[in-house]
LOTIBA-728936 format. One record per residue (C-alpha): residue number from 1; x, y, z. Coordinates in pm, 1 decimal. Example, Ala and Ser with C-alpha at 12.3 -4.5 7.8 and 13.67 -1.06 7.14 Angstrom:
1,1230.0,-450.0,780.0
2,1367.0,-106.0,714.0
This chain:
1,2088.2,6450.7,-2010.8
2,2140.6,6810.8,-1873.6
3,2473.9,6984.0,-1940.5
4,2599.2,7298.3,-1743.7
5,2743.4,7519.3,-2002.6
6,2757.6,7790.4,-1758.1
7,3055.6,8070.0,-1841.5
8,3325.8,8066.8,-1560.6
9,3294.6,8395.3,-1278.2
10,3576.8,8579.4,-1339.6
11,3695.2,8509.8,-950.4
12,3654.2,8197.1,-1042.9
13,3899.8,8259.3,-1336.3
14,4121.4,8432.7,-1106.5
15,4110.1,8122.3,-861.3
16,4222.4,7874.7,-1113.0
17,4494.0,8146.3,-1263.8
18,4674.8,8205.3,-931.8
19,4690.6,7795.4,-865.2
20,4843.7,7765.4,-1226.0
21,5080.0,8045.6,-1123.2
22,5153.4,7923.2,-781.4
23,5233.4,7609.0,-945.8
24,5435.4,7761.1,-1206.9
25,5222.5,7597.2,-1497.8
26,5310.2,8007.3,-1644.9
27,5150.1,7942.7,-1968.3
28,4809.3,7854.4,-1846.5
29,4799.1,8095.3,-1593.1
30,4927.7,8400.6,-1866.3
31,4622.5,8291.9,-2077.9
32,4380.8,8257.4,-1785.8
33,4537.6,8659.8,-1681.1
34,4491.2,8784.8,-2017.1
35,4065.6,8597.1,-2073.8
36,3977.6,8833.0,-1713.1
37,4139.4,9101.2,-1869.8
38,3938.0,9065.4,-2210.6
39,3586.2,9084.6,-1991.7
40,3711.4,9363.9,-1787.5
41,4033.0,9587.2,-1848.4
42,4059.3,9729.1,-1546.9
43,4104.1,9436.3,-1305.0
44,4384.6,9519.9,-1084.8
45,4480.0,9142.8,-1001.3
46,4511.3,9002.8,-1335.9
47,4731.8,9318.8,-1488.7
48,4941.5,9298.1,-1139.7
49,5000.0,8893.6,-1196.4
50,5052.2,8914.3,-1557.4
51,5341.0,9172.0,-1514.0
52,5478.8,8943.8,-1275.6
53,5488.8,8680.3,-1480.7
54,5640.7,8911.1,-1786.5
55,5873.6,8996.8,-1531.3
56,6029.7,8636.2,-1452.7
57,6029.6,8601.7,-1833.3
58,6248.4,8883.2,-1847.3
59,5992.1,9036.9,-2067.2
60,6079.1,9349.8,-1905.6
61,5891.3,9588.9,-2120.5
62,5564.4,9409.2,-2100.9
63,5561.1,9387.1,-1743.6
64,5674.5,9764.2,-1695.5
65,5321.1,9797.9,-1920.3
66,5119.6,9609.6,-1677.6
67,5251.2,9750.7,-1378.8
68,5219.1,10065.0,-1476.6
69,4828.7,9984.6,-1597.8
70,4779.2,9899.8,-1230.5
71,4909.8,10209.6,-1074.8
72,4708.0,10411.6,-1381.6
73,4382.4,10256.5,-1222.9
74,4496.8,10301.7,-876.1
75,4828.3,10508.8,-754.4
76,4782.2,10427.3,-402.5
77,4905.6,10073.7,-468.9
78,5208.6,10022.4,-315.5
79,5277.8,9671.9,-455.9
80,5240.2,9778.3,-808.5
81,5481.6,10080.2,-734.6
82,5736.0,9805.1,-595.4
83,5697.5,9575.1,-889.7
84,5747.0,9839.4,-1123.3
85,6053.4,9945.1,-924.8
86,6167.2,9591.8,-998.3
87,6126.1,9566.6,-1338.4
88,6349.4,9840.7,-1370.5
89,6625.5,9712.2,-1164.5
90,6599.7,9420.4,-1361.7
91,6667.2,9608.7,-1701.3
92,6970.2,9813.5,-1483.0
93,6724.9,10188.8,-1473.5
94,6822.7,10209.0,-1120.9
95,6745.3,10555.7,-1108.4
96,6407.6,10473.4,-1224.5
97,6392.1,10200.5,-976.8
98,6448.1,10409.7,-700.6
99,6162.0,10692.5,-803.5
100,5890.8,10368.6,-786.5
101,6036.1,10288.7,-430.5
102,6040.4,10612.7,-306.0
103,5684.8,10628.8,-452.7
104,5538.6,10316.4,-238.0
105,5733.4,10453.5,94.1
106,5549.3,10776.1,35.0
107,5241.8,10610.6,39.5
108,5258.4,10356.4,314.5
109,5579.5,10457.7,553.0
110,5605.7,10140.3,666.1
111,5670.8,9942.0,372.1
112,5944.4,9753.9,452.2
113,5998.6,9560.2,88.5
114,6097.7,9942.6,-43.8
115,6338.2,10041.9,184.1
116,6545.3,9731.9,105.6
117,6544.3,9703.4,-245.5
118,6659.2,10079.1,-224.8
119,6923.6,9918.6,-78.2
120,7014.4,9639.2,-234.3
121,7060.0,9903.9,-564.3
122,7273.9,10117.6,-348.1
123,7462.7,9771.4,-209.6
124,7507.2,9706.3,-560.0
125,7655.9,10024.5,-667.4
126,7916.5,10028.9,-391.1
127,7753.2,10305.5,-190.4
128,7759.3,10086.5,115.4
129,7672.2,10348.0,413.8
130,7385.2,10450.1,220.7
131,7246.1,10070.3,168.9
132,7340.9,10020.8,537.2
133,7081.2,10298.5,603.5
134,6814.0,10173.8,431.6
135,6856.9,9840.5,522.3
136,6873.9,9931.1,887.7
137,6554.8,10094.7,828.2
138,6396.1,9807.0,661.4
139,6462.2,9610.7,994.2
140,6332.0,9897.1,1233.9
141,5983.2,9782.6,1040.7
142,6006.1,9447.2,1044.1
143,6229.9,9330.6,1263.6
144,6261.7,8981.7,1163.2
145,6437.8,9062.1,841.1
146,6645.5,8770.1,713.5
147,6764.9,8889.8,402.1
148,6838.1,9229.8,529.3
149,7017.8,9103.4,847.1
150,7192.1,8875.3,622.2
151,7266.6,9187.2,365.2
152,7418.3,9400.4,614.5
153,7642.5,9145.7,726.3
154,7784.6,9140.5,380.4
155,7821.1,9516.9,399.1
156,7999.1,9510.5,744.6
157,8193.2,9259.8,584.6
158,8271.2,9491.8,301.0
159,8334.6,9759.6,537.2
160,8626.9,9512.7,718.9
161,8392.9,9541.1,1049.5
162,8389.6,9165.6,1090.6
163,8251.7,9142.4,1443.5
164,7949.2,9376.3,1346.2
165,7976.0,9118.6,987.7
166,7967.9,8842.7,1197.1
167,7664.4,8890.6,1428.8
168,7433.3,8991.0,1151.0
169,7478.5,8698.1,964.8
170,7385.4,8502.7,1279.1
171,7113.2,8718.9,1302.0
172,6997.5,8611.4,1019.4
173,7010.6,8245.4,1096.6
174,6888.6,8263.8,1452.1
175,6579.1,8423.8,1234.4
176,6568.6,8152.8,960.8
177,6846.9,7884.0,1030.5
178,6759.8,7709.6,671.0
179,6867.1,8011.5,493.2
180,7113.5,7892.1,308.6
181,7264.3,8240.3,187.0
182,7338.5,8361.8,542.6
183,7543.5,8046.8,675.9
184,7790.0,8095.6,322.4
185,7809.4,8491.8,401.2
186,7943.7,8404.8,743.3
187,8133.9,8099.8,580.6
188,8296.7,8391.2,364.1
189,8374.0,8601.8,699.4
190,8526.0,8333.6,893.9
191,8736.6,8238.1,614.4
192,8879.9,8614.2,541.2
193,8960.4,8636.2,913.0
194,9156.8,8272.4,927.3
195,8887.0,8104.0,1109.0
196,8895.1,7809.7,847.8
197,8713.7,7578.9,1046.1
198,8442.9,7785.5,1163.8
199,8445.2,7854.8,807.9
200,8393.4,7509.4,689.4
201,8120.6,7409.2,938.3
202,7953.2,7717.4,729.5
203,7964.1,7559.7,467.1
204,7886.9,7271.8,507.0
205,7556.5,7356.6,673.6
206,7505.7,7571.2,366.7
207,7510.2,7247.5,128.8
208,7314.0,7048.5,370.5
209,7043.8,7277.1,349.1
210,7092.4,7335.5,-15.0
211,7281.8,7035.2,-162.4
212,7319.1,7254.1,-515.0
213,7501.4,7528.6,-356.1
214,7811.3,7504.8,-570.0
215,7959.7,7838.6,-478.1
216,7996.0,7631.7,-120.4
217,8181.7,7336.1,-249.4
218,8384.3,7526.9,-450.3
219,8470.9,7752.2,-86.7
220,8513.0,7433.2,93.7
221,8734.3,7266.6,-149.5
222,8978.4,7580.4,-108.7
223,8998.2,7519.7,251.6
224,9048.7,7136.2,229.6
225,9348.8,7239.2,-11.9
226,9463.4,7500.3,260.5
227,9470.6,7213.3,506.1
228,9643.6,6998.5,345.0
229,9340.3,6729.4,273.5
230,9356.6,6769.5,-146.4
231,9125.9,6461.9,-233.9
232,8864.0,6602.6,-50.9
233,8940.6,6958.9,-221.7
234,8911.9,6792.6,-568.8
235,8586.6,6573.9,-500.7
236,8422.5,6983.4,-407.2
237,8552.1,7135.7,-712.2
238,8405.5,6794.3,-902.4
239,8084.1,6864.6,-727.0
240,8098.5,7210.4,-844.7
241,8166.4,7157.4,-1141.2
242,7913.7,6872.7,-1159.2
243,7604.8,7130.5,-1047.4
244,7746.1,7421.1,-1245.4
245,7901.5,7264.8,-1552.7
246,8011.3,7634.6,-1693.0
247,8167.3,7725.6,-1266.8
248,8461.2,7836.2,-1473.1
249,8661.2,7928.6,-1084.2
250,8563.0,7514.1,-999.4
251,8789.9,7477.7,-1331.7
252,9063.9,7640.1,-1216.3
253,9075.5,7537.1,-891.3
254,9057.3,7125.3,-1028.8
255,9341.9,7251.2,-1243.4
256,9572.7,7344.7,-943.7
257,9478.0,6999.8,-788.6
258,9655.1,6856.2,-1093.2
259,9905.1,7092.2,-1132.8
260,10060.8,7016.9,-748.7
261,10041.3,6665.9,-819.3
262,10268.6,6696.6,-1153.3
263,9941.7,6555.0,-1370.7
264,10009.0,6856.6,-1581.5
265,9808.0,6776.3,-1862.9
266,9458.8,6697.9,-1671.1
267,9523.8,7051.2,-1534.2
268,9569.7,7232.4,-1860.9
269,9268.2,7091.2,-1977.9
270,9083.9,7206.7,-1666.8
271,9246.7,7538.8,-1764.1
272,9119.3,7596.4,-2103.0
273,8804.7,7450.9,-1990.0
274,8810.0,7753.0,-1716.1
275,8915.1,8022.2,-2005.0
276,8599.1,7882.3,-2222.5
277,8322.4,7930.0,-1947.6
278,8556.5,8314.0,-1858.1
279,8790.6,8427.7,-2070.7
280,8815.7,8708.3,-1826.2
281,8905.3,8460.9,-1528.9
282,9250.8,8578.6,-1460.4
283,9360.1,8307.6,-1209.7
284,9282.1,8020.5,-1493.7
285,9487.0,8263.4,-1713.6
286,9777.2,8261.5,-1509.9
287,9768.8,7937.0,-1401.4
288,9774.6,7815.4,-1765.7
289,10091.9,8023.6,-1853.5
290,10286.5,7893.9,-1569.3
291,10231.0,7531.7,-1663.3
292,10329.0,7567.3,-2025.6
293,10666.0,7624.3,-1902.3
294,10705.0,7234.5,-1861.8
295,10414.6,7088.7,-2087.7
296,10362.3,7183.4,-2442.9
297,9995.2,7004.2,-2544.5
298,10025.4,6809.6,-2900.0
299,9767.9,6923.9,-3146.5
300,9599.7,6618.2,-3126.6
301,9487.3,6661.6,-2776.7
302,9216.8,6843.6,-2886.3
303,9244.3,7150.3,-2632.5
304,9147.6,7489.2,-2827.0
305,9286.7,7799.1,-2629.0
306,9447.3,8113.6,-2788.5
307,9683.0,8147.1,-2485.6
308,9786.3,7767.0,-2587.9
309,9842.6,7864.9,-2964.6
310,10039.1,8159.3,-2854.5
311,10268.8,7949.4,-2630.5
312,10308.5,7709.1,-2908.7
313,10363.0,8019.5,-3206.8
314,10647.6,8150.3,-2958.7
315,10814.0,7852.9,-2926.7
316,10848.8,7815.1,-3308.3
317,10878.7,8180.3,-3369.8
318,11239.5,8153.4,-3361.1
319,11354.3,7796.4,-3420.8
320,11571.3,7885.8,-3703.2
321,11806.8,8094.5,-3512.1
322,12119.3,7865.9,-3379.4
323,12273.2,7925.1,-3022.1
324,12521.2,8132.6,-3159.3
325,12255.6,8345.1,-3321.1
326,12063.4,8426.2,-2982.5
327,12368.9,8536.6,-2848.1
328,12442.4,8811.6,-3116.6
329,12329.4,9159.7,-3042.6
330,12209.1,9171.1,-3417.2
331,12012.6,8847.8,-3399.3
332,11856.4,9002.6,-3044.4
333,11564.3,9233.5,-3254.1
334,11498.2,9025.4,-3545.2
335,11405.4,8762.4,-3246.5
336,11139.1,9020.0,-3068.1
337,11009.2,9102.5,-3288.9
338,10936.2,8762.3,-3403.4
339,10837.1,8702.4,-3090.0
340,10593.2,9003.4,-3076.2
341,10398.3,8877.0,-3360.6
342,10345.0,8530.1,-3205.0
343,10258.9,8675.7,-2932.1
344,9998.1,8964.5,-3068.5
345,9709.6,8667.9,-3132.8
346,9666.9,8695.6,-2773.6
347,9724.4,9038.6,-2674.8
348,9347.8,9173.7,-2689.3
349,9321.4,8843.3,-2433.9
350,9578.4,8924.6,-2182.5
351,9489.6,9313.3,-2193.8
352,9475.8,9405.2,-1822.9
353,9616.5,9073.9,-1725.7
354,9817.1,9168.8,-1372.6
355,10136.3,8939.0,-1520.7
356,10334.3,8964.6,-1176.2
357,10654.5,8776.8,-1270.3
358,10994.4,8912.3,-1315.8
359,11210.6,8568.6,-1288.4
360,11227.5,8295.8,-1583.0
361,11335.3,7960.7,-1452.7
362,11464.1,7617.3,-1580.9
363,11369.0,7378.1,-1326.2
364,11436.6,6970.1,-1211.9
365,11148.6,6831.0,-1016.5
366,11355.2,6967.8,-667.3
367,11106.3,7086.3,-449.5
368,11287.1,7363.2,-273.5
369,11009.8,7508.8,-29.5
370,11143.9,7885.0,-44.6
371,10812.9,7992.8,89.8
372,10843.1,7792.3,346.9
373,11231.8,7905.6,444.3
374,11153.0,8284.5,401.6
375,10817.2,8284.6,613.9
376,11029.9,8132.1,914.9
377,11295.3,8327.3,875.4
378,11060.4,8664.9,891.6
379,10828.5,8508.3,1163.8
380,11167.3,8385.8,1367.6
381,11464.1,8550.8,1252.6
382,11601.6,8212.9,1185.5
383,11802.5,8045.0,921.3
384,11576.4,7698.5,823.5
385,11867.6,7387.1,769.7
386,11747.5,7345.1,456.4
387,11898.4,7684.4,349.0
388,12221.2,7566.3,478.3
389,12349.0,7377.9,187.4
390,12210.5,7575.4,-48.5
391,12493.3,7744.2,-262.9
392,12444.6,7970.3,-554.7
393,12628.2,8045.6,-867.8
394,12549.6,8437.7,-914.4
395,12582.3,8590.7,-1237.9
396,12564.2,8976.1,-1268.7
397,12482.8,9087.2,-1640.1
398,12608.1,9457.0,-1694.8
399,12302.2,9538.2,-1886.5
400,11946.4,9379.3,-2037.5
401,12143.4,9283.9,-2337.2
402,12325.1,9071.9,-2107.8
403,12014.1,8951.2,-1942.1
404,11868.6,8808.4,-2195.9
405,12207.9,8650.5,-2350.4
406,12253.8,8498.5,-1993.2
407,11855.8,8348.0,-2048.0
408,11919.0,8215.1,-2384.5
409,12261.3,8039.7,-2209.1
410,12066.5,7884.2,-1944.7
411,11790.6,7772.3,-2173.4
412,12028.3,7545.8,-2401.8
413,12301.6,7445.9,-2117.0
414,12290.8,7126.6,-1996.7
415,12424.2,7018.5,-1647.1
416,12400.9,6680.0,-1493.4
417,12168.0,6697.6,-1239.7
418,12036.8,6978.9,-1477.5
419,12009.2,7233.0,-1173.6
420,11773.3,7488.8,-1096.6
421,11827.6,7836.8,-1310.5
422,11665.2,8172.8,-1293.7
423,11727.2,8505.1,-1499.9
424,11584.1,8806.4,-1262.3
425,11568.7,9231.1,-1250.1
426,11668.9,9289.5,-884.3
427,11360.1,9514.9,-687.3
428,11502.7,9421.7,-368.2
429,11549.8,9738.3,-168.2
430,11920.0,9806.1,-94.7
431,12041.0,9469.2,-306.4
432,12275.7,9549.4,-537.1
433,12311.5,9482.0,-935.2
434,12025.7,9554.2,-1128.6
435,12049.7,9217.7,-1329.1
436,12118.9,8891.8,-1159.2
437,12107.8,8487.6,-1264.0
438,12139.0,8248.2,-1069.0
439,12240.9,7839.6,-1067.4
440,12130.7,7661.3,-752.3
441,12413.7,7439.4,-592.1
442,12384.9,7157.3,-278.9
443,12675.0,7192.3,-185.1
444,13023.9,7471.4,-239.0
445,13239.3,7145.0,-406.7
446,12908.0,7124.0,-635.0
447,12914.6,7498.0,-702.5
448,13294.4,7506.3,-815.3
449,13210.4,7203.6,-1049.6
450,12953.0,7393.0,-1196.6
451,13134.6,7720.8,-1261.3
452,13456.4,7585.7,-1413.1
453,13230.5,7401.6,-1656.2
454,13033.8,7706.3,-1749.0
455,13295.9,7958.4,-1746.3
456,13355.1,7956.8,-2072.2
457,13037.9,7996.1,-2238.4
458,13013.9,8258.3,-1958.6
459,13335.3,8474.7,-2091.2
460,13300.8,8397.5,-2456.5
461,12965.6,8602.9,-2454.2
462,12955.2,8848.6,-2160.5
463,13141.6,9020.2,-1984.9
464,12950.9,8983.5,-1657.7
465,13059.6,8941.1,-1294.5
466,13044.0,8571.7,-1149.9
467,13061.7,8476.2,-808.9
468,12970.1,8162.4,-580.9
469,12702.9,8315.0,-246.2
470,12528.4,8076.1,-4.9
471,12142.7,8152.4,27.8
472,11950.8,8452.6,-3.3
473,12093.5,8784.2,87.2
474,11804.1,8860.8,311.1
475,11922.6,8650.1,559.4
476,12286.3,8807.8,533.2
477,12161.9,9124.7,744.4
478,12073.5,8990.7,1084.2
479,12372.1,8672.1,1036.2
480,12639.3,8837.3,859.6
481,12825.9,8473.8,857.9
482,12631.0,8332.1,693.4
483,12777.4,8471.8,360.4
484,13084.1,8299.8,402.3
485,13132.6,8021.8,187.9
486,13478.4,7840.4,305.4
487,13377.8,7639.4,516.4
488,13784.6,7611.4,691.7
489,13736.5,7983.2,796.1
490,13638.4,8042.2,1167.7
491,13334.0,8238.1,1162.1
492,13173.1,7975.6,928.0
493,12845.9,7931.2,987.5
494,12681.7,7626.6,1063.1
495,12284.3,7567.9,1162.3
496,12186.5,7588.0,1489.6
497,12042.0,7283.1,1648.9
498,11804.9,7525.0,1858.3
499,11598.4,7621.9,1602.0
500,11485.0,7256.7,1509.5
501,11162.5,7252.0,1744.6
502,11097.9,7590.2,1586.4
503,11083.4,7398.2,1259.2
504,10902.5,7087.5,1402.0
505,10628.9,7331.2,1551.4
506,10586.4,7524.0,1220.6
507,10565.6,7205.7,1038.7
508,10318.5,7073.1,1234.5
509,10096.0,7367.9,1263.1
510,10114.3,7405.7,908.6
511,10030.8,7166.4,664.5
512,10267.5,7203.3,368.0
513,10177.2,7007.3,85.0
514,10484.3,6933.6,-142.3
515,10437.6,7065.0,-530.6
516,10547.8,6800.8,-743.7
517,10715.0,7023.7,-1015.9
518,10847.3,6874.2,-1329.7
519,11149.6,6959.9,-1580.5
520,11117.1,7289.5,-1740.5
521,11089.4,7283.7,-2176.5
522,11345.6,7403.4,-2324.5
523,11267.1,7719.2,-2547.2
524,11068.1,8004.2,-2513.2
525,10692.8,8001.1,-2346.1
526,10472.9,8247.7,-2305.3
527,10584.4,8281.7,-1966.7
528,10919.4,8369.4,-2038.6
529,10813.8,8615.1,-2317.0
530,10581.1,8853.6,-2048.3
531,10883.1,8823.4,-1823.0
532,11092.1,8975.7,-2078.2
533,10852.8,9276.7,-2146.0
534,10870.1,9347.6,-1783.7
535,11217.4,9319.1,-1784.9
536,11227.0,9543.3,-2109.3
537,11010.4,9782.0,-1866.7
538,11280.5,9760.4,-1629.6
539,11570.2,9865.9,-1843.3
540,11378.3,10175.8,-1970.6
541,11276.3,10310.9,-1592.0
542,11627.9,10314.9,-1524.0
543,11777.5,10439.1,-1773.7
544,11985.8,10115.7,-1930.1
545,11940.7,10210.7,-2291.1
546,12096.7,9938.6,-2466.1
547,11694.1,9807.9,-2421.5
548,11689.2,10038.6,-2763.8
549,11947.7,9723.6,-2954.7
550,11617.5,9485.2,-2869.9
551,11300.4,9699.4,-2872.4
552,11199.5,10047.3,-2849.0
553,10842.0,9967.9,-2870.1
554,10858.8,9892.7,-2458.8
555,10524.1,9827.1,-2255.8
556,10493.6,10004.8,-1951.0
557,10457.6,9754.1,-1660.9
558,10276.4,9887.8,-1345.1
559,10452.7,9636.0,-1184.3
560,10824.3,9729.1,-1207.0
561,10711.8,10076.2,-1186.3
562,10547.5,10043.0,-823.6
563,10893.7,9826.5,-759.6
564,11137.5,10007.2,-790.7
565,10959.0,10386.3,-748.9
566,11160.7,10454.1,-425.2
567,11461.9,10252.2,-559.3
568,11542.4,10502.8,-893.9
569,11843.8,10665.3,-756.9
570,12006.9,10318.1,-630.4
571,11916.6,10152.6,-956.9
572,12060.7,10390.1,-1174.4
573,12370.1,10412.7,-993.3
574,12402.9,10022.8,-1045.6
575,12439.4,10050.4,-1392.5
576,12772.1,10295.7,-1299.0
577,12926.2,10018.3,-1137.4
């Protein structure tokens, strides 16, 4: 029997090396790449291929070597140039990266490959006219671009130049209709501009052509939510979450699912599950906060969160002072500073957290759709009937001693149909009183009920102003009637029946899905205690110093600064009155 022991070509080599690459077998193919280079050091092929595999290892430093091999034997390779331009992208020398492009445009013009990823480092630093350029360019040499097309419709979109945005995204998909990428991009426009359905058709074609697109789902479930449709909203996020088990924005968007439908703790837990996968995600942050104010989690439900351990810290930072104690200017320190070092374990965690809040509430599960009320009344100049028989018991603390007295009042009160309260800096322009509270009333007889069985706490502790208003004071400007609250005196004003179909049309071109909110917990959250700092903020801009008798130590809140900026004169002058 005759064997053939005959030694492989190295072609031959090269053959089988490029099918194990192709195939992605990247071990076989590395050794295959590295026995051509032992018989012969200079092949261009195998150093090129080997540095490409080093370079989807992230091996970056071994494929720079290889690449840079290539160009050693030969500098008029444009590829190698380009690769090596890549490699250093990929370890963030964009400068670097740039040089090797230049490079293979200077020696073949035409090479369209440089010219974009010049761009797409330009697109990546923000320096969108110049990426524009380049990309623009690479199109002029090969006009049937997808990814550029599709790249400069991100830019336009960038740029707020949405019809440009818009046609070079369908560009791109007249070009290559399965690419993926360029139906979500225009998903993304469509959905900035309002044009939610176009916007989910986007999508959707996106995931059929890529089922595992889970930025998609989790774009399509936030415009089932927006339409009112939340069980197809959740079953996105799930599939989301279910492709990308660490899609910490698929997290927070299950939790508000839960949240709206009062299943508070399945949306804490998608909360801290958000926080683990980004502790930087703000939204899951936030979102987290707010619903601590009406769910405290027991230890044994397992859920480890700092911003969790804070909220519970606070709430037991101070659970030896009585009711009496909260309410004594010498009691007022000693608590904020206990508060303070509760809440320093999270600190480093919230730094740079936007906390936009400047009213504490204590709430019943009444659903009172302000959003709703304010939007038609600043779309229609129109009073909703809801607002109607809404009364108010308003409370105007001279000072943010008084403030916070007023909080601790409303915290351990307890009223029958335990109504709505909220503790609040006025930033309205041209409302007076710089501190206000606030006890929601259905009806005036309600209202007087209410303040006669307050009024005493009220007078034993402060010596603030109380009142009984109906609504919101916006409204008060363009119906000056509606302020009246005797309902015997002529000018009383009732709704009128003629706005109704303005309400039935809003309704029914806007889906509003009802919040299900639950019964505020009594005590001090988290929520409460970044209110306070703001309010603390407050009191120092303008010039109420009895903020010294809590804290001096004050954080400055760009928030109430870019409030009341224009309003310093006005404020100040409040605390006169």
């Amino acid at each position: 029997m005759v064997t053939n022991n005959k030694e492989p070509t190295i072609d031959e080599l090269l053959v089988k090396a490029t099918k194990f690459h192709q195939n992605n077998n990247l071990k076989e193919a590395e050794q295959l790449y590295k026995t051509i280079l032992d018989r012969n050091s200079n092949f261009i092929s195998a150093h090129n291929n080997l540095g490409l595999i080093y370079k989807n290892k992230g091996e970056n430093e071994k494929a720079k070597i290889c690449f840079k091999k290539v160009i050693e034997i030969d500098s008029e390779i444009t590829e190698a140039q380009n690769n090596l331009g890549l490699t250093f992208q990929q370890s963030g020398e964009n400068e670097k990266a740039i040089n090797c492009f230049k490079k293979s445009i200077k020696i073949d013009p035409n090479y369209s490959s440089a010219y974009y990823n010049i761009a797409s480092i330009f697109h990546k630093m923000g320096k969108l006219e110049i990426a524009k350029s380049y990309y623009e360019k690479a199109i002029e040499i090969k006009p049937n671009y997808t990814e550029a097309y599709n790249n400069l419709g991100i830019i336009f979109n960038q740029l707020e130049e949405n019809e440009n945005a818009i046609l070079y995204c369908k560009k791109a998909i007249d070009i290559n209709s399965s690419f993926f990428n360029a139906h979500y991009n225009l998903g993304l426009i469509f959905q900035k501009i309002d044009e939610n359905e176009k916007a989910i058709n986007c999508y959707e074609n996106a995931i059929r052509i890529n089922p595992n697109f889970f930025n998609a789902y989790n774009n399509l479930g936030i415009l089932f939510k927006k339409k009112g449709e939340s069980l197809k909203a959740k079953n996105c996020y799930e599939n989301a979450i279910r492709i990308n088990p660490k899609f910490s924005d698929a997290y927070n968007n299950l939790g508000v699912y839960f949240t709206d439908l009062g299943k508070t703790e399945d949306a804490i837990h998608n909360y801290a599950e958000a926080f683990i996968h980004n502790p930087k995600n703000k939204d899951a942050q936030l979102n987290l906060i707010n619903d601590l104010t009406f769910y405290t989690p027991n230890k044994s439900n397992n859920i480890s969160n700092p911003i969790i351990v804070a909220n519970n810290a606070l709430r037991e930072a101070n659970q030896e002072f009585t009711f009496e104690d909260l309410l004594d200017d010498n009691y007022l320190a000693i608590f904020f500073e206990n508060s303070n070092k509760a809440f320093s374990n999270v600190k480093h965690i919230l730094d740079g957290l936007k906390f936009n809040e400047t009213q504490t509430f204590r709430r019943n599960p009444t659903h009172f759709n302000c959003k709703r009320h304010h939007r038609l009344f600043n779309e229609n100049n129109m009073i909703p009937k809801f607002c109607f028989s809404c009364f108010k018991i308003q409370i105007d603390p001279k000072n943010i001693l008084e403030l916070f007295k007023l909080f601790f009042i409303f915290d351990a009160i307890r009223f029958t149909d335990n109504n709505w309260r909220k503790c609040m800096i006025e930033t309205r322009p041209e409302i007076s009183g710089a501190y206000k509270g606030y006890i929601y009333c259905s009806s005036m007889k309600e209202a007087n009920k209410i303040l006669k069985f307050i009024s005493p706490t009220l007078n034993k502790f402060l010596k603030c102003k109380i009142d009984i208003k109906r609504g919101c004071s916006e409204f008060y400007k363009s119906y000056p009637n509606y302020k009246l609250t005797d309902e015997n005196e002529t000018n009383f004003m009732k709704y009128n029946t003629e706005w109704e179909n303005i309400e039935k049309e809003d309704d029914n071109k806007i889906k509003n899905v009802e919040k299900i909110y639950k019964k505020t917990v009594s005590g001090l959250s988290l929520s409460d205690f970044l209110i306070m700092r703001n309010w603390l903020s407050y009191a120092k801009i303008i010039d109420d110093t009895s903020y010294k008798n809590i804290t001096e130590d004050v954080p400055n809140s760009e928030l109430v600064s870019s409030l009341v900026s224009d309003q310093l004169d006005f404020r100040k002058k409040q605390l006169l009155c």
